[in-house]
C-alpha positions as a printed Julia matrix, in Angstrom:
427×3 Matrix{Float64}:
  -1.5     6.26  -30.02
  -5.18    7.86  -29.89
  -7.12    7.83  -27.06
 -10.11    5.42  -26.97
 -12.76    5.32  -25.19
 -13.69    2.53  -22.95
 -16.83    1.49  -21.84
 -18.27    1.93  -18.7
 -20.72   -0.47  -16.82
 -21.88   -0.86  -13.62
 -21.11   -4.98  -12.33
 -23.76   -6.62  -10.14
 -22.08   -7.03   -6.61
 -23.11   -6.5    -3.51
 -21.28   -4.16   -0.68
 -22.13   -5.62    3.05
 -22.06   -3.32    5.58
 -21.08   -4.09    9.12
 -21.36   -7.96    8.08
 -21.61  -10.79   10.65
 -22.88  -13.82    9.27
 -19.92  -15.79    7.84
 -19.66  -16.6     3.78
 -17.73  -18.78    2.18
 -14.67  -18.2    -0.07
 -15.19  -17.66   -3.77
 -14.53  -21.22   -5.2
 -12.36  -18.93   -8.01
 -10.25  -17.31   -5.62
  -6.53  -19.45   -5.96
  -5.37  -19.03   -2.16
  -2.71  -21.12   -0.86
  -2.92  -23.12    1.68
  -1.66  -21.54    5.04
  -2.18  -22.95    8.94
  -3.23  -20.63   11.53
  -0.74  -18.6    13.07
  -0.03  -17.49   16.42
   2.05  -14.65   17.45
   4.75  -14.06   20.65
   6.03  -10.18   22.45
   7.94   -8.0    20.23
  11.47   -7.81   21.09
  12.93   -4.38   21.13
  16.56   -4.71   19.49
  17.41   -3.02   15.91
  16.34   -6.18   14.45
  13.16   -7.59   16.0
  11.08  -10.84   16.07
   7.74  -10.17   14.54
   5.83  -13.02   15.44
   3.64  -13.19   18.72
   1.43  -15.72   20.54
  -2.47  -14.5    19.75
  -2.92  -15.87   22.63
  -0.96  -12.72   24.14
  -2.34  -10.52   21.78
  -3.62   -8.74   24.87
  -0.38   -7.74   26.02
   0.24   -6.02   22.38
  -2.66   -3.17   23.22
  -1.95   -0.11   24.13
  -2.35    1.72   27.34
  -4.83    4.41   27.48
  -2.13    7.57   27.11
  -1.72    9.05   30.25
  -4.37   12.34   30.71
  -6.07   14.1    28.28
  -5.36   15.12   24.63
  -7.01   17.98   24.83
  -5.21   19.16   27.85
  -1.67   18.11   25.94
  -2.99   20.55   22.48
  -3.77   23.38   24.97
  -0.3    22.63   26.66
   1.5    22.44   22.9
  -0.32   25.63   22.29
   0.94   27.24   25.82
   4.74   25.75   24.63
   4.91   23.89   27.43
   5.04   20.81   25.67
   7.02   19.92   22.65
   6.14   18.81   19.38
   7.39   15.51   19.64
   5.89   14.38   23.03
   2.7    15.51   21.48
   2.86   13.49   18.58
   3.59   10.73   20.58
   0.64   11.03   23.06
  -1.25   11.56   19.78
   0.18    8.4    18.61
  -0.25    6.88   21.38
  -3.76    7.45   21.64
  -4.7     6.0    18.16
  -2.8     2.76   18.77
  -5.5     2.42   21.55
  -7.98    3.47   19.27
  -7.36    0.34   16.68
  -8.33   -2.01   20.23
 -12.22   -1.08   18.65
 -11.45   -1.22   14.6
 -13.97   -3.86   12.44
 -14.72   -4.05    9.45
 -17.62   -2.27    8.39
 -18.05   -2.43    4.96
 -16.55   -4.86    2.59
 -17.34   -5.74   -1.17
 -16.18   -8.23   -4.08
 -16.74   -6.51   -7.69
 -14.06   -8.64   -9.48
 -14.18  -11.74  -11.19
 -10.05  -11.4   -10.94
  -7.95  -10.79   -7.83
  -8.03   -7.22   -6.38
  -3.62   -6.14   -7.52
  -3.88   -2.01   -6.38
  -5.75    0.43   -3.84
  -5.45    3.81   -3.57
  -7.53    6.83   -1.57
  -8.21   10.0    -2.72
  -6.18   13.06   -2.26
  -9.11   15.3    -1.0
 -11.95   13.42   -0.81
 -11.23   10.66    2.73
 -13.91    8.42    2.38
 -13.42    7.54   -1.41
 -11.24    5.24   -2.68
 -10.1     3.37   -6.33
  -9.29   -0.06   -6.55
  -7.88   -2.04   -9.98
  -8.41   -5.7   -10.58
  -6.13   -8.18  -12.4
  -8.45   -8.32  -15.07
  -8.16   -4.69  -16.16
 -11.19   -3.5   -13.76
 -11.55   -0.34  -11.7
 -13.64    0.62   -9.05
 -14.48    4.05   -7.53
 -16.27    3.58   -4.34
 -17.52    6.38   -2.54
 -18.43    5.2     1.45
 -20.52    7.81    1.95
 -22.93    6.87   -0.82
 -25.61    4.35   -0.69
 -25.25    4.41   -4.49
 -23.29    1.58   -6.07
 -19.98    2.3    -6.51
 -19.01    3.27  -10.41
 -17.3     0.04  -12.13
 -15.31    0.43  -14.92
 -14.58   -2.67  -17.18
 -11.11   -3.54  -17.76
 -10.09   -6.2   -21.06
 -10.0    -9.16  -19.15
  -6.73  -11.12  -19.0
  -3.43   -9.25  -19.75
  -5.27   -6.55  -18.44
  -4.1    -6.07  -14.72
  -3.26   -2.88  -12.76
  -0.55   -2.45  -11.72
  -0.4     1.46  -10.78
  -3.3     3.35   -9.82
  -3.11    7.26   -8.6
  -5.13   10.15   -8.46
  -4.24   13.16  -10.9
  -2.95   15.95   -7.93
  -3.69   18.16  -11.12
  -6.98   17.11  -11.89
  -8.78   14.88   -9.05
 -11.59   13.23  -11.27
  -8.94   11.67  -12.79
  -6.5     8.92  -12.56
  -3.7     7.61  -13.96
  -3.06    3.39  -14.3
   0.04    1.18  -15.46
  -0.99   -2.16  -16.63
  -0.09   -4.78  -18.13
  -1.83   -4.28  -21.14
   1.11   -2.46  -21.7
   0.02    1.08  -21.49
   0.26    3.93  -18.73
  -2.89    6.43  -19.19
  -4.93    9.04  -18.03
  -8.34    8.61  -17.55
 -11.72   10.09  -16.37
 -14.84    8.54  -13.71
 -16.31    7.58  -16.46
 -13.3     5.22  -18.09
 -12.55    7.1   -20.92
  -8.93    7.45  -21.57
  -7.67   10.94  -21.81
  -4.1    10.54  -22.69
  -1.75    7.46  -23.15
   1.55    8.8   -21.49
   3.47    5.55  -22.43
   2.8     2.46  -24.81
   4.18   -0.81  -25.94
   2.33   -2.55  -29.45
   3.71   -6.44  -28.15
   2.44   -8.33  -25.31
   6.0    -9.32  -24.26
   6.53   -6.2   -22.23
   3.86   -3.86  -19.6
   4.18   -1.4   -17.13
   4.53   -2.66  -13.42
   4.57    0.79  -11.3
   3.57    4.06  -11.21
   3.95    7.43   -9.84
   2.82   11.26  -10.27
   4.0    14.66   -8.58
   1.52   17.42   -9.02
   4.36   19.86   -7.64
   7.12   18.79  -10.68
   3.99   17.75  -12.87
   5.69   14.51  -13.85
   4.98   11.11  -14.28
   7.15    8.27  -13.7
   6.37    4.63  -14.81
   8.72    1.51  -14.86
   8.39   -1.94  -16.82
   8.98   -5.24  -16.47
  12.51   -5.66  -18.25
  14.1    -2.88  -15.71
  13.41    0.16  -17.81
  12.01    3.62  -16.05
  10.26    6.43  -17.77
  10.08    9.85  -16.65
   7.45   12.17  -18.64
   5.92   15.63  -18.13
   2.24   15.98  -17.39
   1.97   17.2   -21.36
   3.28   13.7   -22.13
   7.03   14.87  -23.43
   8.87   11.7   -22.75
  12.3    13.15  -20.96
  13.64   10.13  -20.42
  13.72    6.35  -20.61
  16.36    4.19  -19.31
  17.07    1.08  -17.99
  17.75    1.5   -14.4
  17.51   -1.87  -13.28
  18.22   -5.83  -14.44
  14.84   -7.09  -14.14
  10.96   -5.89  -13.48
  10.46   -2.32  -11.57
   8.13   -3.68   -9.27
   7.61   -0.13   -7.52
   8.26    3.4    -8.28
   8.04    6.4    -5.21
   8.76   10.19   -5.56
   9.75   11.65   -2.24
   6.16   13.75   -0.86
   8.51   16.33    0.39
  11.75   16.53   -2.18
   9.94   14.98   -5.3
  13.0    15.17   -7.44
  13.64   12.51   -4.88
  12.8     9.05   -6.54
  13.02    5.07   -4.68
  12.69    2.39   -7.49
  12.4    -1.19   -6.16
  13.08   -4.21   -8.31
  12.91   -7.97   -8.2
  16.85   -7.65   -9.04
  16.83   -7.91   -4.89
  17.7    -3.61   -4.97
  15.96   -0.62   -3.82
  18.36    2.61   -5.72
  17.44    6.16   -5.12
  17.91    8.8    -7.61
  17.86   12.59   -8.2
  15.56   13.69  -10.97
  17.88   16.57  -12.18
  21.13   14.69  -12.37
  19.61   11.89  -14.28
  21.86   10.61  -17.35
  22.89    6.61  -17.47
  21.7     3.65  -15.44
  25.27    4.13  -13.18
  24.13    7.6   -12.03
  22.11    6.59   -8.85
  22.42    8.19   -5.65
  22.51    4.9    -3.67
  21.63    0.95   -4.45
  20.17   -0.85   -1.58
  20.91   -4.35   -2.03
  18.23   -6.82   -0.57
  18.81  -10.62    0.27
  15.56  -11.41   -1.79
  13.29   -9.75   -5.09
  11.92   -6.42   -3.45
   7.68   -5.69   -3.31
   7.84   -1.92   -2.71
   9.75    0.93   -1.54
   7.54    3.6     0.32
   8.87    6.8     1.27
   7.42    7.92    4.86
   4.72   11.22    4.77
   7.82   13.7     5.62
   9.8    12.2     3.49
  12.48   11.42    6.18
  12.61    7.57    6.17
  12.19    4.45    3.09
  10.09    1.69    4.11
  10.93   -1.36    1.81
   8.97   -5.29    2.08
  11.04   -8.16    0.29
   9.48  -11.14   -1.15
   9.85  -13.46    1.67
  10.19  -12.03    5.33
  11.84   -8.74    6.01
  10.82   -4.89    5.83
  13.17   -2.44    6.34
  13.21    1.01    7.15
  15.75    3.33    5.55
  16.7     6.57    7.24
  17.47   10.52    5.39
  21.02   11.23    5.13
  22.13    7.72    6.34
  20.33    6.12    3.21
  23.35    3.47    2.62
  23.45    2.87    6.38
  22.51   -0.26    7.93
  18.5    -0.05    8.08
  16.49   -1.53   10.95
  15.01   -4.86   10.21
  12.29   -6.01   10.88
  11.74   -9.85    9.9
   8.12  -10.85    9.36
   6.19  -13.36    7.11
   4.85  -12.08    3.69
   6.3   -14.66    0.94
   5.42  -14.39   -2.53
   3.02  -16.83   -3.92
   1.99  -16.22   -7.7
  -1.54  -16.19   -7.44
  -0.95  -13.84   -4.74
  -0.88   -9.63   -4.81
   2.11   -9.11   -3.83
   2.42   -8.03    0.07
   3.02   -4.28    0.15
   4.1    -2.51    3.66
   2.86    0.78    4.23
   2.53    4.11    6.01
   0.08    5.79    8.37
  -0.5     9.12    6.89
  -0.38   11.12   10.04
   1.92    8.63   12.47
   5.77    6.59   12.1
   3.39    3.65   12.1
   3.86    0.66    9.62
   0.96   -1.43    8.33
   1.14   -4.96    6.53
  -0.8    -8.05    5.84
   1.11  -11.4     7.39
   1.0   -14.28    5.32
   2.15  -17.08    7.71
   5.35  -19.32    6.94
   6.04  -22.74    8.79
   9.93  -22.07    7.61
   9.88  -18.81    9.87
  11.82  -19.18   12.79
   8.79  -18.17   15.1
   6.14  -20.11   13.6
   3.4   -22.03   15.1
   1.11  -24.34   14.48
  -1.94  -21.84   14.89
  -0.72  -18.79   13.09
  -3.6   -16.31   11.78
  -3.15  -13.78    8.56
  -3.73  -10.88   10.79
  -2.51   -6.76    9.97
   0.11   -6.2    11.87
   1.01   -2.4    12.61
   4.9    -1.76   13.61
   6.34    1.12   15.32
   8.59    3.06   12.44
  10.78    3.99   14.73
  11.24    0.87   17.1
   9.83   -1.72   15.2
   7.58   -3.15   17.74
   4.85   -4.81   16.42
   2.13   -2.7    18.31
  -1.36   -4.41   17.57
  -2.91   -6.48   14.88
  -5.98   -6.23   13.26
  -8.44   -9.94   12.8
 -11.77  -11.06   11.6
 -12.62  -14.5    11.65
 -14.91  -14.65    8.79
 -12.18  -12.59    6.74
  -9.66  -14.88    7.29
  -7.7   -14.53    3.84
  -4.55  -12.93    3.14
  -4.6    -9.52    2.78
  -2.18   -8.24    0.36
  -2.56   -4.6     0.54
  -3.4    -2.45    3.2
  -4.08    1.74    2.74
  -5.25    4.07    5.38
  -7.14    7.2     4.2
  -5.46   10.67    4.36
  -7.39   11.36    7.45
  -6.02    7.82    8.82
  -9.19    6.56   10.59
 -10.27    4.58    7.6
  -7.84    1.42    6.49
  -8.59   -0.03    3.09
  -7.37   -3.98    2.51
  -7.13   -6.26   -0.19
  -7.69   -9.62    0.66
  -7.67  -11.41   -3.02
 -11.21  -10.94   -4.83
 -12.46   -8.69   -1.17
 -12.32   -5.29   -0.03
 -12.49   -4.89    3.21
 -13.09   -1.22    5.01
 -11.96   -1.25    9.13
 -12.87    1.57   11.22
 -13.57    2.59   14.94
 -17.05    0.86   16.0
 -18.33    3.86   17.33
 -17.37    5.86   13.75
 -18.6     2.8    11.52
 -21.65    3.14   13.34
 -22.12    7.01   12.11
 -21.11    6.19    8.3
């Protein structure tokens, strides 16, 4: 298939910074219905209660860590302190930090639902985010300039996979459901089509890229996974699972490592370089419900998966078909809905997701709010959430830069940017 060419333009739309003054939702934005929420303690046991009274939200901040982190770096440096108690203080020290996180900038480009976010590699304060109409964004915080839209077909079209080439970092590579998986440039032309389907009855649902092994790995909506070189050599293509791959992850550390997640209610792990039949995975994590995404954490040590209905679970290395520590928490699938996605801090074992409250959870209330919630990855105390009244929606997806000061959320047609309110003040 030859590469075309598609157009870019530059959508009216405003970006608000620091807003205050409360707007109404888009009359096209299909958003279930959902009461207000309210949220009780954290329990503490392997498998944890997630809701909380907001009420007691108070009781969720942190304590100020105890002296200074300077101090505890010149102490590391001395070797009088370990690495681990100074990655907690470190931790520690952020999670009091997110007491003074707002949003600060926030935008709505799309005529469709926002469906992927992703940051760039090198570059903190820009980010790309794809539309289930086929658009793209590339916003640039930094920049009073509007950021650069690139128009996507319209229905049929919507992203699915969005990442930055490690090779090549004014490029990215999208799955869609257009039924293509393609590398393109800022300005929307596509350089390369890496894998391609001529009928509408099957697309592309994930997508992932190692700059190390320069490979690509896409899966589709029938269970199928392809593996291809960055030259575009299919070496691969097999069906790996029953039903739709609805998320694809090579290991940051061991990326012949790969996690596929499917709505066949499994999360299997496989080894790039012993490869040869759907039967040859390393280990198949059976869920109790279809299965969102399957993140593996920054060091590669730990698999954090989110279910369609109410449970994430985190996966440990070496122990990968052990019993995982659950946390249950609201996030059902809706179908006009982005999927709920769980997912990492960069720098910290912290866990971020959007809650999208459910009277059938067994902690409901009456006055339950579609906060963030951040989780311990270790413990799986819930350790703060994140709230704006006059962004009240639910947020699907939620992406913190690679410097993690900067969280990115999609909250259907919005984009919301959080940061510190002394920082947001500076950018």
């Amino acid at each position: 298939m030859a590469p075309k060419k598609r157009p870019e333009t530059r959508k009216p739309f405003e970006v608000v910074l620091c807003p205050k003054s409360k707007k109404s939702r888009s009359a096209r934005e299909p958003e279930p219905e959902a009461k207000k929420l309210c949220v009780k303690g954290p329990g503490c046991s392997r498998r944890l209660d997630s809701g909380c009274l907001w009420e007691k939200l108070t009781s969720l901040q942190v304590s100020p860590p105890c002296g200074s982190i300077v101090r505890a770096l010149h102490q590391h440096k001395l070797g009088r302190t370990d690495w681990p108690s100074l990655q907690k203080g470190l931790q520690q020290s952020f999670l009091h930090s997110l007491a003074s996180y707002q949003i600060f900038q926030k935008a709505a480009p799309f005529d469709r639902r926002a469906t992927s976010l992703t940051w760039h590699p090198t570059h903190p304060s820009t980010l790309a985010v794809g539309s289930k109409g086929g658009d793209i964004m590339l916003w640039n915080l930094g920049l009073k300039d509007k950021p650069t839209f690139i128009k996507g077909i319209g229905a049929g079209g919507s992203i699915t996979g969005l990442k930055f080439n490690p090779l090549n970092t004014n490029q990215f590579f999208t799955s869609s459901m257009e039924g293509t998986t393609r590398l393109q440039d800022f300005k929307g032309n596509t350089l390369q089509v890496y894998a391609s389907y001529d009928t509408c009855n099957f697309w592309f649902c994930s997508l992932d890229v190692s700059g190390k092994s320069r490979v690509v790995v896409t899966g589709d909506n029938v269970g199928n996974v392809f593996l291809l070189n960055m030259d575009g050599k299919e070496l691969w293509n097999l069906r790996m699972h029953k039903k739709k791959v609805t998320h694809a992850a090579l290991n940051p550390c061991c990326d012949w490592f790969l996690a596929t997640a499917s709505v066949d209610q499994t999360v299997k792990i496989w080894d790039l370089r012993q490869v040869k039949g759907k039967s040859s995975f390393l280990y198949s994590l059976p869920h109790s419900h279809p299965v969102n995404a399957a993140h593996f954490s920054p060091d590669g040590a730990q698999l954090l998966t989110t279910d369609q209905k109410s449970e994430i679970r985190v996966y440990s290395a070496s122990q990968w078909d052990s019993p995982p520590s659950l946390i249950p928490h609201p996030h059902r699938h809706f179908q006009h809905l982005t999927p709920i996605k769980a997912s990492w801090h960069p720098r910290y074992n912290l866990i971020v997701v959007g809650r999208y409250p459910d009277p059938n959870f067994k902690s409901c209330s009456p006055r339950e709010l579609r906060t963030i919630d951040v989780f311990d990855g270790s413990s799986g105390k819930l350790m703060h959430q994140l709230y704006d009244e006059e962004s009240s929606g639910i947020i699907s997806l939620n992406e913190f830069n690679p410097m993690g000061d900067t969280l990115a959320s999609v909250m259907g047609y919005h984009i919301l940017i959080w940061s510190q309110k002394q920082a947001a003040m500076c950018k």
